[in-house]
Legacy VTK file of the C-alpha trace (Angstrom):
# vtk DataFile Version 3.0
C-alpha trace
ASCII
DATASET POLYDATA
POINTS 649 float
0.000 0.000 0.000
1.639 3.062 -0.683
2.606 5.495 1.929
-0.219 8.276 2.501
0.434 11.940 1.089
1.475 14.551 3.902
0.983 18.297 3.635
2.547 20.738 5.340
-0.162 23.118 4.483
2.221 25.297 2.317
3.896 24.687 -0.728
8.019 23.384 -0.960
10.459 26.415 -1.227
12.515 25.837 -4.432
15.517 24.923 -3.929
18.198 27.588 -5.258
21.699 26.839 -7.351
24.763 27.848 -7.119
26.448 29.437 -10.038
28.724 26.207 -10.447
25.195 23.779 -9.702
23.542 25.454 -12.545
26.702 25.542 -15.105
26.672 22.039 -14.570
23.012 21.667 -15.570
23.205 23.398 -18.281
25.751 21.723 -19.431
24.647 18.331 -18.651
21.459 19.215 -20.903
24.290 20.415 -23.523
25.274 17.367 -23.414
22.196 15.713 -24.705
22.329 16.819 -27.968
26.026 15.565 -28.010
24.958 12.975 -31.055
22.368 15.472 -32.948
23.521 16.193 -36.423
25.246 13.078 -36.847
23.613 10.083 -38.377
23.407 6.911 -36.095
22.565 3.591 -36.839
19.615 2.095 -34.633
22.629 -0.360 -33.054
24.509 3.089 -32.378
21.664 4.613 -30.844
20.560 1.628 -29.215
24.414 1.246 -27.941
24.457 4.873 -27.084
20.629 4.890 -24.745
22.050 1.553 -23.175
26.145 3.230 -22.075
24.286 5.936 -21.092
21.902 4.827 -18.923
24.273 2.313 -17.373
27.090 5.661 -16.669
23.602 7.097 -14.903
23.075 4.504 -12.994
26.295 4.487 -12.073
26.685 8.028 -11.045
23.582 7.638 -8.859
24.833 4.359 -7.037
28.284 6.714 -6.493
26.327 9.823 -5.377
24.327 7.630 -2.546
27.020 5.646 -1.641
29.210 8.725 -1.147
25.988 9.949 1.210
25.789 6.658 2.710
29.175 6.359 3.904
29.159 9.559 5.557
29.170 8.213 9.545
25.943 9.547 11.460
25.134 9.455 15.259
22.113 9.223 16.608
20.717 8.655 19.674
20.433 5.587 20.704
16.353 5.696 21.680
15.742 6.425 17.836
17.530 3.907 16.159
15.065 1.890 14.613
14.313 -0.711 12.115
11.340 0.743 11.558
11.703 2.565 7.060
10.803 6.008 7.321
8.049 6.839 5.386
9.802 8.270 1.336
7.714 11.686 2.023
9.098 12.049 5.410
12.644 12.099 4.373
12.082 14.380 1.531
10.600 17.284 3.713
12.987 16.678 6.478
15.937 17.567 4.518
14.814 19.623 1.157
17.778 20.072 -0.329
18.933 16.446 -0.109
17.208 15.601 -3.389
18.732 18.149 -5.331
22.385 17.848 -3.708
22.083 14.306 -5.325
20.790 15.542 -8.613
23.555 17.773 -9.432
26.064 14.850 -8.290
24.554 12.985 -10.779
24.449 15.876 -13.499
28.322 16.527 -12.497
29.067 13.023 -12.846
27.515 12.557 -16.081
28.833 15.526 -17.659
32.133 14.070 -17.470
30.692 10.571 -18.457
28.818 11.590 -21.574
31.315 12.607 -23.512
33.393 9.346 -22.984
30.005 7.235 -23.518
29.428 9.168 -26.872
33.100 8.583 -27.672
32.615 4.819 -27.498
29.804 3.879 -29.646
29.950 7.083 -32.066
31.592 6.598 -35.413
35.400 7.437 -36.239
35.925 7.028 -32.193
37.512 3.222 -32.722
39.584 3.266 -29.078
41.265 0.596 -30.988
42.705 3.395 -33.191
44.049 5.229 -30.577
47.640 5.674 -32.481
46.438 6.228 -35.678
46.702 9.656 -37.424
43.225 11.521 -36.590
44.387 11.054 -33.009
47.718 12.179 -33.997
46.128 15.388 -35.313
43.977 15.956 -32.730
45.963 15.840 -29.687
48.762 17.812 -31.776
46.085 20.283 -32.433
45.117 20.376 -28.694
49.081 21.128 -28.127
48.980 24.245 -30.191
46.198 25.346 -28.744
47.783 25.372 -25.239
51.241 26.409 -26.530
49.248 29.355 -28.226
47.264 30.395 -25.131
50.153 30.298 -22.645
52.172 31.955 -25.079
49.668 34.874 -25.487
49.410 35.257 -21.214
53.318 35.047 -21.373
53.129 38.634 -23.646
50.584 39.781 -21.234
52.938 39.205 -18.623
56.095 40.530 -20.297
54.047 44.182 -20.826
53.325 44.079 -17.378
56.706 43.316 -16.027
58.088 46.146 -18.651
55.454 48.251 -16.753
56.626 47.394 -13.297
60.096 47.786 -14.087
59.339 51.495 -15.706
57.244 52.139 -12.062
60.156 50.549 -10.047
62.991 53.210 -12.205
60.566 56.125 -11.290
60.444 54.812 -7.624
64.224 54.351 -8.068
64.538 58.179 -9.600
62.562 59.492 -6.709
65.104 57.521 -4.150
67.971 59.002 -5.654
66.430 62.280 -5.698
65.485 62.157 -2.236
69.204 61.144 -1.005
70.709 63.391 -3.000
68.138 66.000 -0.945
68.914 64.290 2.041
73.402 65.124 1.673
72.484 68.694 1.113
70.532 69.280 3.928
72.576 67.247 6.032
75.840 69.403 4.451
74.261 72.541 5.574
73.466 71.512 9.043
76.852 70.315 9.125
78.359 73.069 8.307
76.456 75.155 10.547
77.109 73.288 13.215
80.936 73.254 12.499
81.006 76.763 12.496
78.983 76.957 15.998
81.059 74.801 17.262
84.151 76.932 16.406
82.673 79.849 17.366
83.578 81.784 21.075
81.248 82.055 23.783
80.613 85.820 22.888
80.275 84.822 19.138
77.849 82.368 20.144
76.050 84.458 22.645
76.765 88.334 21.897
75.015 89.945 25.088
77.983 87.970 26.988
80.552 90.892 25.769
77.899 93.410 27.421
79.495 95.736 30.113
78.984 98.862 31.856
82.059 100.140 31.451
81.361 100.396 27.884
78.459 101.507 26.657
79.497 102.334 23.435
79.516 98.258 22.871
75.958 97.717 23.866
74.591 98.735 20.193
76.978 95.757 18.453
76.659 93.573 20.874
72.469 93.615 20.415
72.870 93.764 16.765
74.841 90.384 17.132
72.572 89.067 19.693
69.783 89.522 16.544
72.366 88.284 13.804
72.932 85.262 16.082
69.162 84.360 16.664
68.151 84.373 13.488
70.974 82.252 12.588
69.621 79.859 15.266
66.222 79.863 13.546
67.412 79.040 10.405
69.662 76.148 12.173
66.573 74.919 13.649
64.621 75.062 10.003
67.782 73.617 8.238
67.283 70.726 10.876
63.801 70.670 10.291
64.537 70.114 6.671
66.920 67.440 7.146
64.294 65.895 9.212
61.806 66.022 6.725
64.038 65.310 3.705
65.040 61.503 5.410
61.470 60.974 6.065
60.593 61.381 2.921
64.193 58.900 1.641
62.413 56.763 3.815
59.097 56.819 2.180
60.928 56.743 -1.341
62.540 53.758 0.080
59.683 51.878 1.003
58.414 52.420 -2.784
61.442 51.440 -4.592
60.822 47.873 -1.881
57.379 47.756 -3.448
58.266 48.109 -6.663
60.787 45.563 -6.934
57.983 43.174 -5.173
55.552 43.888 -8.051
58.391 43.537 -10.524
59.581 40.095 -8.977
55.971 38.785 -8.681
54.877 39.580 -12.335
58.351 37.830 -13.108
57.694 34.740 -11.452
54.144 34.508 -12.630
55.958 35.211 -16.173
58.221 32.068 -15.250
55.774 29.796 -14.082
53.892 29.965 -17.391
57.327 29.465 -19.285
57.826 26.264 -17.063
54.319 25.434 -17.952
55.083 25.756 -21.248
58.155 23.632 -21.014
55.970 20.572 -19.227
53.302 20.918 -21.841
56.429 20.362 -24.738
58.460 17.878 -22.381
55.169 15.277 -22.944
54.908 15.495 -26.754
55.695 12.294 -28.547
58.001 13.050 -31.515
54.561 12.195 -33.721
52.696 14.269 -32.223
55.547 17.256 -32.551
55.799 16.256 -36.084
52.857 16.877 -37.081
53.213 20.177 -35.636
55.395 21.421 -38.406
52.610 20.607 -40.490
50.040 22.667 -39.209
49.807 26.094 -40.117
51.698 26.626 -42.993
50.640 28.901 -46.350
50.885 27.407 -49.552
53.652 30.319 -51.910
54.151 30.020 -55.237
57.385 28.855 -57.500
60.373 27.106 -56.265
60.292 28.180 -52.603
56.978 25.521 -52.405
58.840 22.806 -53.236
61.855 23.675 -51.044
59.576 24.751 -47.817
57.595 21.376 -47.969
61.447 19.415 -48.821
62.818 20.907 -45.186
59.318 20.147 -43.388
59.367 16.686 -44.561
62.800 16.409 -43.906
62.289 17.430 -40.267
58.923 15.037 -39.842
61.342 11.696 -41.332
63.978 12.627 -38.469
61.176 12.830 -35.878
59.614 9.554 -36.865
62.624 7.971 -37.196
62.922 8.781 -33.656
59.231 7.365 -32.555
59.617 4.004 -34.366
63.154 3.606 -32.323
61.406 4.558 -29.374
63.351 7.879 -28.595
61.683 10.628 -27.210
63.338 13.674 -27.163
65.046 14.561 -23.490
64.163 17.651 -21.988
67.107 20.031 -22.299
67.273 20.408 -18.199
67.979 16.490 -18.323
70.812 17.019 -20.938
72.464 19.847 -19.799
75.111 17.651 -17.698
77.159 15.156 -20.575
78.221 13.116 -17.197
74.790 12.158 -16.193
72.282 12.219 -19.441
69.326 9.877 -18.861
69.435 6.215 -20.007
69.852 5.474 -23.516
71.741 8.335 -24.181
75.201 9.367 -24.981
76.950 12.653 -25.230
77.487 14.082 -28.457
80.868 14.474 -29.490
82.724 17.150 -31.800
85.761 16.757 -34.068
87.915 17.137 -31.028
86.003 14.534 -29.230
84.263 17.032 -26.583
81.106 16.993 -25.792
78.795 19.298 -27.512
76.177 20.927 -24.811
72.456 21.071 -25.684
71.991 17.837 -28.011
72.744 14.131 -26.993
73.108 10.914 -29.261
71.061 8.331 -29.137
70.699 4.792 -31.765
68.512 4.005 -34.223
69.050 0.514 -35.814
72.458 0.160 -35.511
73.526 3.945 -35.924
73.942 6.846 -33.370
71.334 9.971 -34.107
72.093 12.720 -32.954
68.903 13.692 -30.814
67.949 17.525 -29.813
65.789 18.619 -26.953
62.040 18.380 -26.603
62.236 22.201 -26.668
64.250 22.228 -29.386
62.032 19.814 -31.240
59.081 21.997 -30.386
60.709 25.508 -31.421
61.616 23.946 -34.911
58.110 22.213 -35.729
56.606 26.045 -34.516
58.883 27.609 -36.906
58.624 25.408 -39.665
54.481 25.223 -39.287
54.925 29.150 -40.014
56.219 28.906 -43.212
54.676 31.161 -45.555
53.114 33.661 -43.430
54.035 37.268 -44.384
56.810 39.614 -43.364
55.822 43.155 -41.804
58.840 44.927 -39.598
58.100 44.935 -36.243
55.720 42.335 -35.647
55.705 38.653 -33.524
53.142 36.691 -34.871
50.518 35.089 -35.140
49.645 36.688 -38.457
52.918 38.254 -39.495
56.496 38.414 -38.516
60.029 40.064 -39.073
63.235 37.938 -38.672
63.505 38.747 -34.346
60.394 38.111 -34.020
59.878 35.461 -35.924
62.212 33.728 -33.419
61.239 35.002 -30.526
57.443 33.697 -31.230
59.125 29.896 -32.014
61.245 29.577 -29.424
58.337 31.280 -26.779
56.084 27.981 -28.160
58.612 25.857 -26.808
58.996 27.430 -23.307
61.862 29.756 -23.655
62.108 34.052 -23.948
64.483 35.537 -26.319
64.427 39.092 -27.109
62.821 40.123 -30.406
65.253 41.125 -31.957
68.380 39.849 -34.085
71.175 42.526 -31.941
69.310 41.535 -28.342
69.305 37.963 -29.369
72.771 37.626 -30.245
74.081 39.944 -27.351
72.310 37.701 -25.149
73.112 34.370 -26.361
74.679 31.315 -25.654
77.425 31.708 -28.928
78.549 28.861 -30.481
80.931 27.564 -32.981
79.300 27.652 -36.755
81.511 24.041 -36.780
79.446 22.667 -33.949
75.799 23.868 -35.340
72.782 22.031 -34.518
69.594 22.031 -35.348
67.323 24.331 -33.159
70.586 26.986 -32.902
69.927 30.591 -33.989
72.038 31.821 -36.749
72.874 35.668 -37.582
73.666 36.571 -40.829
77.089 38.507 -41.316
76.802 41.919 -39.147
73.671 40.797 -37.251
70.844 42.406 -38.812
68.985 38.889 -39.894
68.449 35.528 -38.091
66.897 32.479 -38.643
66.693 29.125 -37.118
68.940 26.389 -38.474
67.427 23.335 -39.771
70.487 21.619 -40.440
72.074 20.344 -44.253
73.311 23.987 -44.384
69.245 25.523 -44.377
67.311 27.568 -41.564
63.940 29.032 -41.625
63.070 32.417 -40.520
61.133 35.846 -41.684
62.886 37.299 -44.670
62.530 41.261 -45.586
63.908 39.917 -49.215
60.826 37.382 -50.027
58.495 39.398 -47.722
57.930 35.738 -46.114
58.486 33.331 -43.817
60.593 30.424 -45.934
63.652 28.107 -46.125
67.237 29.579 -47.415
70.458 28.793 -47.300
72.981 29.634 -44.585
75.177 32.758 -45.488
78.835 32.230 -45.230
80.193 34.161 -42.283
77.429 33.572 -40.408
77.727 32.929 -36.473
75.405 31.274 -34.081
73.604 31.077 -30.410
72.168 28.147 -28.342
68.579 29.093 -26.885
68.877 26.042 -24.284
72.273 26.816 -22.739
72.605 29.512 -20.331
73.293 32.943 -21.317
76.556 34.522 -21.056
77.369 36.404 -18.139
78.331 39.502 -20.154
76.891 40.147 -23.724
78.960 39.006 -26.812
80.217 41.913 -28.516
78.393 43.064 -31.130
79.059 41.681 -34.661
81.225 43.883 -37.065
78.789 45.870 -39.560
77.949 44.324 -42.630
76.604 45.460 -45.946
73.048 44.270 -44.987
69.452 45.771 -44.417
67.266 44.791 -41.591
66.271 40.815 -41.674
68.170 40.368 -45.116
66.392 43.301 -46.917
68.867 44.498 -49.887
70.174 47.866 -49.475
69.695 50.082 -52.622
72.603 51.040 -55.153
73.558 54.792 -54.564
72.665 56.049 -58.392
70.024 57.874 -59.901
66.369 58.604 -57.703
63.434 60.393 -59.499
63.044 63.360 -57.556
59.290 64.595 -57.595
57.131 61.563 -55.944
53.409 60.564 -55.214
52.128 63.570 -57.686
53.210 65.862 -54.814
55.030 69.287 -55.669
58.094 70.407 -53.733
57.358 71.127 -49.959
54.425 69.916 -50.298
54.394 66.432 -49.232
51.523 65.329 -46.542
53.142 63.868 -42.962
51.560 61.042 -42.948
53.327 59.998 -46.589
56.536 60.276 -44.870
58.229 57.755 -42.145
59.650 59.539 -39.275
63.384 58.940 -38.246
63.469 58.892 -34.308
64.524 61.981 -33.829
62.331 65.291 -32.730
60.514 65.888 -36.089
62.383 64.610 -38.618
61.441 62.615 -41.420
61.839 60.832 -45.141
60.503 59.089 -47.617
59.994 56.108 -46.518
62.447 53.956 -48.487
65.139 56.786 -47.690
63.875 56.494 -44.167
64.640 52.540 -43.876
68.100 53.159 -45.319
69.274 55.756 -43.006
67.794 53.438 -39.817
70.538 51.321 -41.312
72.877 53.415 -41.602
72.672 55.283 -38.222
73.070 51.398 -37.417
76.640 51.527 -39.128
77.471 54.533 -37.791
76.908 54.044 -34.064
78.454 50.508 -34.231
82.034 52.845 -35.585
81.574 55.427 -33.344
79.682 54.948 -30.216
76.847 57.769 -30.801
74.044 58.206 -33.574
74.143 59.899 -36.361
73.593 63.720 -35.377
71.172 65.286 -37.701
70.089 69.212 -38.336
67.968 68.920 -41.156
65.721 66.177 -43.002
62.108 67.463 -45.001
61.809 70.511 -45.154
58.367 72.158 -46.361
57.487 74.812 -48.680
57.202 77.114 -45.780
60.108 76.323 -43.548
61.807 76.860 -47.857
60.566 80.493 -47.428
62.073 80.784 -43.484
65.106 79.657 -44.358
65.827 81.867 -47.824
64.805 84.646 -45.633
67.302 84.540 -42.968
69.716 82.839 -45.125
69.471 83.911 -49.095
72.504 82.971 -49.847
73.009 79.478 -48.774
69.057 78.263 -49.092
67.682 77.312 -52.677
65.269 79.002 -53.657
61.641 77.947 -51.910
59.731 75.172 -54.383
63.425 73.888 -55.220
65.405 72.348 -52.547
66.360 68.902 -52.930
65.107 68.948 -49.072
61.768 69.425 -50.379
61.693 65.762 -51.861
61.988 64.329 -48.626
65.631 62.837 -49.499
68.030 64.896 -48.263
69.727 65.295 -44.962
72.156 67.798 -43.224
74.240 65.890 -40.447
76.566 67.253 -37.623
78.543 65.581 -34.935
81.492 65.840 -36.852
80.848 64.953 -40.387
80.076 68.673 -40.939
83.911 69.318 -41.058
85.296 67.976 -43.824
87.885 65.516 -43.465
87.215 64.620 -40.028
86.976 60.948 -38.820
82.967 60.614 -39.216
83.259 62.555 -42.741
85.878 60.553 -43.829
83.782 57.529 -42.553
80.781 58.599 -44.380
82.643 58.953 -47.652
83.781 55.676 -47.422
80.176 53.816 -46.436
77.790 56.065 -46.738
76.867 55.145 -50.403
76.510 51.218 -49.538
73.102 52.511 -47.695
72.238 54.925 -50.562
73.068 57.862 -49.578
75.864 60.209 -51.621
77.230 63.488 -51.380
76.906 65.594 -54.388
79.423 66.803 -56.512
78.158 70.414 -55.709
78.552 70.245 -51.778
81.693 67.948 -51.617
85.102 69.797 -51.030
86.275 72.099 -54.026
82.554 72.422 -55.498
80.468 74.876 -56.174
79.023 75.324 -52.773
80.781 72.671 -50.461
78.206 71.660 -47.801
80.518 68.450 -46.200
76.972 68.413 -43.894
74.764 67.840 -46.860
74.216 64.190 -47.816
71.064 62.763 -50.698
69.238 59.626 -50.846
71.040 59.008 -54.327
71.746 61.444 -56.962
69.140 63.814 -57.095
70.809 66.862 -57.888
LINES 1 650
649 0 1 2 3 4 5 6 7 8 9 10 11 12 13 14 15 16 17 18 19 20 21 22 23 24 25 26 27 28 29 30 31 32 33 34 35 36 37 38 39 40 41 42 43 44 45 46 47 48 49 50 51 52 53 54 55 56 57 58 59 60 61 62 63 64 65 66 67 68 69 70 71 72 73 74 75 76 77 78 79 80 81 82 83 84 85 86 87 88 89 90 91 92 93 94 95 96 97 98 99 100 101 102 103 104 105 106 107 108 109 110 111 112 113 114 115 116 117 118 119 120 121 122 123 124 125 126 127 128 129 130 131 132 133 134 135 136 137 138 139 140 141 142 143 144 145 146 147 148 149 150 151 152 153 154 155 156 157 158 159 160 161 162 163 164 165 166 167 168 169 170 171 172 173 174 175 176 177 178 179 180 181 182 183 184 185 186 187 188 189 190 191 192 193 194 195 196 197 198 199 200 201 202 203 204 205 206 207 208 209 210 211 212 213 214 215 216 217 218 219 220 221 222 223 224 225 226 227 228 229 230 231 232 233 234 235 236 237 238 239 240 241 242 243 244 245 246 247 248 249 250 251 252 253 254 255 256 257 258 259 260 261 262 263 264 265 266 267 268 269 270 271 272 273 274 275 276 277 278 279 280 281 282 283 284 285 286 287 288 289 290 291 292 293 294 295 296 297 298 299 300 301 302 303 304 305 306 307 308 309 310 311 312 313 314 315 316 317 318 319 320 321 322 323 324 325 326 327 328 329 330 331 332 333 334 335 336 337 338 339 340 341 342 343 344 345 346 347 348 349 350 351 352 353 354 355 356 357 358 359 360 361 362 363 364 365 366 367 368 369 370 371 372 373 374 375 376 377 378 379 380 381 382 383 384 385 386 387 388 389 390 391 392 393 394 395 396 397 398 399 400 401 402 403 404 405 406 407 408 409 410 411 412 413 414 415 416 417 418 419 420 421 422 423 424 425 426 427 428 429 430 431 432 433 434 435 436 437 438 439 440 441 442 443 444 445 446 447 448 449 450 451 452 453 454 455 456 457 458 459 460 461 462 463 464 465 466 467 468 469 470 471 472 473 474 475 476 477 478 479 480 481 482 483 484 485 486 487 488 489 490 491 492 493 494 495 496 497 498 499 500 501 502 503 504 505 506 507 508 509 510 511 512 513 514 515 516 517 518 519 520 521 522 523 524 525 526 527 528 529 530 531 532 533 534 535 536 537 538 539 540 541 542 543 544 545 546 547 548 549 550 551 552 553 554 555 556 557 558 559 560 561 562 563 564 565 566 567 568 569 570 571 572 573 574 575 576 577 578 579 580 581 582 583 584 585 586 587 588 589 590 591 592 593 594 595 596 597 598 599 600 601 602 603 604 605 606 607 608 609 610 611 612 613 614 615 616 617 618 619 620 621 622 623 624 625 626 627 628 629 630 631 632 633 634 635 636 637 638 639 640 641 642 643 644 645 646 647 648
């Protein structure tokens, strides 16, 4: 007979949900459209009701027994054999019944999924190595390389913050010390000189007497000069006082600062480290078919060569997986007297040990066998191929040569600087004899890097196919190891070559066409010029790129920039300067300054036959710029200051 109905005269309050209770419903109902738009056989259906309902029952038998085992006392004149009656239980404890139906929807939105994964078509678990799994899971990687790497920029802006916040705080310290030693100076010396002083000087009414009255008029007026040199003692004092509080206070800043700069770092670390873990798991599958994902189809030659290195690099990694060799992380190889088992250290043509890369044996050969970071840096790279060139940019989308690098070597759990001076000043150098794959390598005088790929090839952004793609290694080239530790001081920089920015080719001084962009002298809009760094000067822009380069140049010779009077000048500032000067300015609507390719430089190279002069005549044309025959020395109006982006005049 079923138990009678009971009524408590009012309705049940409704139970309320948490935020995470009702996420989990929602997605628990989610969840049961988890097969809808794919077409199921009545067996798969049938299979798919039948797993379902048995993971249900399951997480129902799990959510009681987890209730059930909870211990309960109770007194001892209530325990009973006697079943409480269903109803009873229910309005005793009201939220009983729903505690247990969100364990239920929690447990089965983690079962579902698995359920659906079993009877659902292309989900064989008996495939579990096969390629779509492969694909997947390296897909999965990305995504979490991609993500950390994104919250790892985050960080690094807000550490670059910090640290600008903690040099103000710093500023204000050494501002307030440097207040601090000049009051304490003046104090100082006022105190030296009271303490010199005589009684009388000290205290004038002591030389009072009246025997001499004569006296008494000084000796006040000293008694005055005295007090108020007291009063400014005391205020001096007061000053000091005030000026080490406030040291202190700077102090106490500069200690917070530093905090908030070491606590962004070590988030910053922790996601590099995470980064590193995520890498130190991939199989070498699963990193080979990284290199695969990603890339943009070019046209021509460079297709053919790109997809040559990439399946190059994917044979070496599965080479490795059917041998059974996973790559090592580079912490575990860093030490050639204790490398992990199976390994052996790679040796040069001296028979030393080279640092970063172990060898391990495939068949009956030794391989030599790079990091997992490594590993993971070159598939990134490699899985970028094709993707455009644009100065100044990391990635995803677009890249120049430092940060092209930067972004590949990030994916595998490592920071470089982004760009191709930083990186090599802060590198691990190596010899170009002992290059491995992985290493970065910097064209002759710096100004381009890539990642080597080994058989004489690297990948990186080039400026000269406005791509990421695979070249060949430039003789003279020299080389850093991202996984050894960086130097304690930074390797000199490399000599200047004749080179533009990530391989861009420099222009031949000759002949430029003047008048430009339909625009008449003087009159050329700002925003079709490229500004040069310093106060308001500008170029065209191609002129603009080749003196960056050349300032390069220059400050590598000579320790300072390029010093610079005079770049575009427009029809109006033409008319100021033939006014005050008629006889050296052209006339206005003339002046080769008008075309936005001509310069007038100081610091030295105004005086002709000077060091930086004589330096400029000698390299000056390899970045397009010339000095006229007019302005040279025995022309018609030498101007040793005056310098052209080729000859336009």
């Amino acid at each position: 007979m079923p138990a009678p109905r009971t009524s408590t005269g009012r309705p049940a309050a409704r139970p309320v949900l948490s935020a995470r209770e009702a996420q989990a419903l929602r997605e628990a109902m989610a969840l049961r459209t988890l097969a809808a738009g794919r077409p199921l056989t009545p067996a798969q259906a049938q299979a798919l009701r039948a797993a379902q309902t048995e993971a249900l029952r399951a997480a129902i038998g799990g959510a009681k027994r987890t209730t059930a085992d909870r211990p309960v006392r109770r007194p001892a004149a209530k325990r009973t054999p006697t079943r409480r009656p269903a109803a009873r239980r229910s309005t005793n404890r009201p939220g009983s019944t729903w505690s247990t139906r969100l364990r239920v929807v929690a447990l089965s939105t983690l079962l579902l999924p698995a359920v659906a994964a079993l009877v659902l078509p292309g989900t064989d678990p008996g495939q579990g190595d096969g390629p779509l799994d492969d694909t997947s899971l390296a897909l999965t990687a990305q995504s979490s390389l991609l993500a950390d790497a994104g919250r790892y920029r985050q960080l690094e802006q807000e550490v670059a913050q910090r640290r600008t916040r903690l040099q103000q705080a710093l500023d204000a310290e050494q501002a307030a010390l440097a207040e601090v030693r000049a009051q304490q100076a003046t104090v100082g010396e006022a105190a030296a000189d009271l303490y010199r002083a005589t009684p009388q000087q000290r205290l004038p009414l002591l030389s009072l007497s009246v025997r001499d009255a004569a006296a008494t008029s000084g000796a006040l007026v000293g008694q005055s000069i005295a007090e108020r040199a007291g009063q400014e003692l005391t205020a001096d004092i007061v000053r000091a006082q005030r000026s080490g509080v406030a040291l202190a206070v700077a102090g106490d800043r500069v200690a917070l600062a530093q905090a908030a700069v070491d606590e962004a770092g070590a988030r910053a670390d922790a996601v590099l480290a995470a980064v590193r873990s995520t890498v130190d798991e991939l199989t070498p599958r699963i990193t080979a078919v990284l290199a695969g994902l990603g890339a943009v189809p070019v046209t021509g030659p460079q297709q053919e060569r790109n997809q040559q290195a990439t399946a190059r690099w994917q044979q070496y990694l599965g080479g490795l997986a059917a041998a059974g060799i996973a790559p090592p992380p580079a912490a575990d190889i860093a030490d050639a007297t204790a490398l992990p088992p199976g390994f052996t250290p790679a040796l040069d043509a001296g028979g030393q040990p080279v640092p970063g890369v172990v060898w391990g044996v495939v068949g009956s050969s030794p391989v030599t066998v790079v990091s997992a970071e490594t590993a993971a840096a070159v598939s990134a790279a490699l899985s970028q191929l094709g993707k455009p060139f644009l100065p100044g940019t990391t990635g995803p989308d677009s890249y120049d040569c430092g940060g092209f690098t930067a972004a590949s070597w990030l994916l595998a759990g490592h920071a470089v600087p982004a760009t191709p001076q930083d990186q090599w000043a802060n590198g691990a150098a190596v010899p170009l004899a002992d290059l491995q794959i992985g290493d970065l390598v910097f064209a002759p005088g710096g100004q381009d890097v890539g990642i080597y790929l080994g058989d004489g090839e690297l990948v990186g952004a080039s400026a000269a196919t406005y791509q990421v793609s695979v070249r060949s290694l430039a003789a003279g080239s020299t080389a850093t190891r991202v996984t050894l530790p960086a130097p304690t001081q930074p390797n000199a920089p490399l000599p200047v070559a004749q080179a533009g920015a990530c391989g861009a080719p420099l222009p031949p001084p000759g002949e430029r066409t003047a008048a430009w962009g339909s625009w008449s002298n003087g009159e050329i809009p700002g925003e079709a010029l490229c500004r040069l760094g310093v106060h308001r000067h500008a170029l065209r822009c191609d002129a603009a790129a080749s003196y960056g380069q050349l300032d390069a140049a220059f400050t590598a010779a000579f320790g300072t920039p390029l010093c610079i009077t005079d770049s575009y000048r427009s029809l109006a500032s033409q008319v100021s300067a033939f006014a005050r000067k008629p006889g050296l300015a052209a006339v206005p609507g003339t002046s080769n300054h008008g075309w936005a390719l001509a310069v007038d430089l100081c610091g030295g190279i105004h005086v002709t036959g000077s060091p930086q002069w004589t330096w400029m005549t000698a390299n000056a044309a390899r970045f397009g710029f010339v000095q006229p025959d007019w302005a040279a020395p025995g022309g018609e109006k030498p101007e040793p200051w005056h310098w052209e982006y080729g000859y336009i005049s």
